[in-house]
Every structure is written in C-alpha cells, then in structure tokens.
C-alpha positions, 0 to 999 in steps of 0.5 A: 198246831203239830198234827200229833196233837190230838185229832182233827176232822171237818173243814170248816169255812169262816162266814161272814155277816154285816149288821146281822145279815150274812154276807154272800162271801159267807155262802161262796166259801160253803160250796168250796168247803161243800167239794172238800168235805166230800172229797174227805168224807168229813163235816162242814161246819161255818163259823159266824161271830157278831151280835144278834145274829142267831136268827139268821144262820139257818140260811148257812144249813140251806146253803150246805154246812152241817153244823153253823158255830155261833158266837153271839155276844154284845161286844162283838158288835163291831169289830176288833180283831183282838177279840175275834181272833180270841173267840176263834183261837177258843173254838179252834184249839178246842173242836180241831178242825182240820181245814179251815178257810176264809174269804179274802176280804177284809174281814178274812185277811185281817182275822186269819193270820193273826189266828195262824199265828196264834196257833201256830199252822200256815196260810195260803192267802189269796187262793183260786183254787182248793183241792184235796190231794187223793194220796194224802188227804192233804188240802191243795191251795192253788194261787197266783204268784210272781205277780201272776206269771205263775200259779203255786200250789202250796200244802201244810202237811205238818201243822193242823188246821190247814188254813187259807183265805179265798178270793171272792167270786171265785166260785158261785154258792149252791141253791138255798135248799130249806130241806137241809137239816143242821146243827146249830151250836151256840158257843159261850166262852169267859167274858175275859176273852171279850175284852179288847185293848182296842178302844171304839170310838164310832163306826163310820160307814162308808157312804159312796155311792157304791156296792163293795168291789168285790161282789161287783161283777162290772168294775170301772177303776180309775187311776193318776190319769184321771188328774183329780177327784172331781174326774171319778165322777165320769167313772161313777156315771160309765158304772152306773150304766153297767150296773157296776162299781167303781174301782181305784189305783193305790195312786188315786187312794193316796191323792186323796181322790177316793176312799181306800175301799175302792183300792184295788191290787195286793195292797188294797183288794184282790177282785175277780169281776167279769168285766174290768176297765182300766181308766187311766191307770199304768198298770203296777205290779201290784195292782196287776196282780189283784186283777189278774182272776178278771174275766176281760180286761179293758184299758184305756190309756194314752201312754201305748207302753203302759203296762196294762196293755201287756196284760188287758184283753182289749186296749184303747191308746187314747185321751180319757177324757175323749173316749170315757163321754162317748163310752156314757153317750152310747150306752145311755142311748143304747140303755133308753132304746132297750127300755123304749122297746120294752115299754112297747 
C-alpha cells in the first residue's frame, strides 16, 4: 500500500505456533520488534493464526508485545496458504501496521510474499539485521547478498507496511516477565475468507530423529560424499553426541537420502548454528550462502580445492569415513569420562 493511503503506526511481528504451542521463533522476532518500536515510539503487536490457540498467547505479552492479534478458527488448523494469506491481508489493510516482520521459516517465507504481493509493498527476505533510520524513521533491512560477499541494506520508503523476514537465531528472545500487561484482541472475520482452493489430504509429520535445523545450535550436514543413505547414520550418531541436528546438501535431498527438511542453502533453509560441520559437501554457492551467519565452520572433505574450505574456519583434507568414527570414538570416551566424574 502507498503511504498516502491513510496512517500507519506499530511494528508488528508474525508469531508462529505448532499444534497450539508458540514456537520460539515467535519470541526472537519480539525482541527484534521490541528495539524498533522503541526506536520509534509505537506499539508492538504479534499475530498469531491457528486453532485452539488462545490459551496460550499470553506468553507473547510476557515476552514483549503490547497487543497479540488472534485469529482462531477450525480451519486453520493446518496450514494453507490461501487462507493464511486471507486472514492476513484482512488484518493488514485494515490496522495498517507500518512494520511487519516475520521469521524466515517456512512458515514466514512462504506467508509473507504472497502478502506483499497482496498488498502491494516490498520484501526484504532473509535479514540479519533491522534497524530504524533516525533522519527517516525508515526501517533498515540489513542482509547477505552476492552469495554472501557483501552485506545489503535495503529501505521500503514509498509502500507501507515495511516488511521482512528474519533468520532465525539471529537474536535471543527477552525474559518471560508475567508482570507485563497486554491486550488481547480476537479477530473474527467471514467465513468466505476461510475457504481454500487447496485440498488437505492429511498431515504427515516428519519422524527423523531430529530437532528442526533452524533452532539447532550444533548442525552436522552431510552431502554427495557420503555415498549413500545408510551413511548419514555416522551423521545422526556425531550429532547426537553434540547435542545437535543433522543437516543436508540440496544433492543428498535430491539422492533421496534425507528429507527435504534437512535441506540447507537458499533453496532449502538459511541456518545460524554455533557450530557448523560440513561432512563431505563441496560447498555450492547456494548452500554457502544459507551458512554463511554460522558461528564456526568446520569441514571435512577429501578434495583440498572444495570450496568450502575458502569459507570454513577449520578444515580436515581427508576420507570421511576415517575421520567421522574417530570424531564419535572421542567424543563418546570424552562424554563417559564427564558423566564418571560427575557420578563421583
């Protein structure tokens, strides 16, 4: 929407919830939203969508927002896009944030260009960081470009709201404090804005052994080196000792060797671990790109010209399947001497 279309005010932030339970993301994008509404002197608002969810969106006061927008109705149980992106477009054109932003999830990326689009404004995808401009009051979107040689910084100045979508873990989310005090505001809207052009069939959820990749601190990917399916499970058992999840080049999603949900790089998911090790993977732009806000990088490869070892912190020239078992064989004797001292 132009900005001479009425009045905007409030950053707004796009929670997110599973089964009826907020996600974490949802609390990292109110600290984000919690130092731009500072800086601009305005509310912050979450909006969170789903069934059955009211009980629990008191937690999003706690953790910094002024008013929580819920939209709870049965067919939003799961979720389609259609009918997300309905309820949104509602809320939108008719409160007028003038900042709204989301986690770059799945859930975030796929809802908040068709909204942008929607209502014609911009997108900054992918951010690592937001700021608000003192001359303009403009919202600066800070993110990796060019494959991540350079960082761009990106304003929207004629279309409101000002969206983009923030990487995960990029900031940590501020104290539950139940001395906060908010608004609750239920939204209800036509039950033609609930109807979908996509037909569920079922809801089939995802049952590797596994946290979601972009709350992990530690990730162990793996790529085309690690020959075949039955070789990510030396990946599953170095994670496990990490306390970590288990990672994938687009190659290995496309072998069939692992779900997509492991898929990281731009084409799958943007990551920001504090320790990430490449086991076996060459290093495409793309998946470079969705690692580039890791801590440390590690790598191990046999090919010393692999290009992950131009962007990795530390790097092992060497055969996988060598190095990866002496990985596990220290750290499990590591892990048992640390468990025998504290049984002492």
């Amino acid at each position: 929407m132009k900005v001479d279309e009425g009045v905007f005010q409030g950053i707004w932030t796009l929670g997110e919830q599973r089964e009826g339970n907020i996600s974490i993301t949802s609390y990292e994008l109110l600290a984000w939203g919690r130092e731009l509404a500072s800086k601009r002197g305005t509310s912050l608002a979450s909006v969170i969508i789903g069934y059955k969810v009211k009980e629990k969106v008191a937690d999003l006061i706690y953790h910094g927002a002024d008013v929580v927008y819920v939209i709870d109705h049965p067919r939003l149980q799961f979720f389609a896009p259609d009918v997300f992106s309905n309820v949104l477009e509602k809320l939108v054109r008719e409160l007028r944030p003038e900042v709204f932003i989301a986690s770059a999830t799945t859930y975030g990326r796929t809802l908040m260009p068709m909204l942008a689009a929607r209502i014609g404004t911009g997108l900054t995808a992918d951010c690592t960081g937001l700021d608000i401009d003192p001359d303009t009051g403009l919202l600066i979107q800070i993110r990796p470009a060019i494959g991540g040689n350079v960082m761009a910084v990106i304003k929207t100045p004629e279309h409101r709201p000002q969206m983009a979508t923030v990487r995960p873990r990029s900031k940590k989310p501020l104290p539950r404090d139940e001395s906060r005090r908010g608004e609750i505001v239920v939204k209800e809207f036509p039950d033609e804005l609930y109807m979908s052009r996509i037909g569920f069939i079922e809801f089939v959820k995802d049952k590797t052994p596994d946290l979601p990749i972009q709350e992990a601190d530690v990730i162990v990917s793996g790529g085309k080196g690690l020959k075949s399916a039955e070789n990510f499970s030396l990946l599953y058992e170095l994670a496990s000792l990490l306390n970590g999840a288990v990672g994938a080049s687009r190659q290995a999603v496309d072998m069939g060797w692992i779900p997509y949900s492991h898929q990281v790089g731009l084409s799958g998911k943007t990551v920001n671990p504090r320790l990430y090790i490449a086991i076996g993977i060459s290093g495409a732009a793309q998946h470079l790109a969705g690692i580039s806000s890791a801590g440390t990088i590690v790598a191990i490869n046999n090919d010393p010209t692999a290009n992950i070892f131009k962007v990795c912190d530390f790097g092992i020239v060497g055969d996988l399947f060598e190095i990866v078992p002496i990985l596990i064989k220290r750290l499990r004797e590591y892990k048992d001497r640390k468990e025998g001292e504290q049984s002492v």
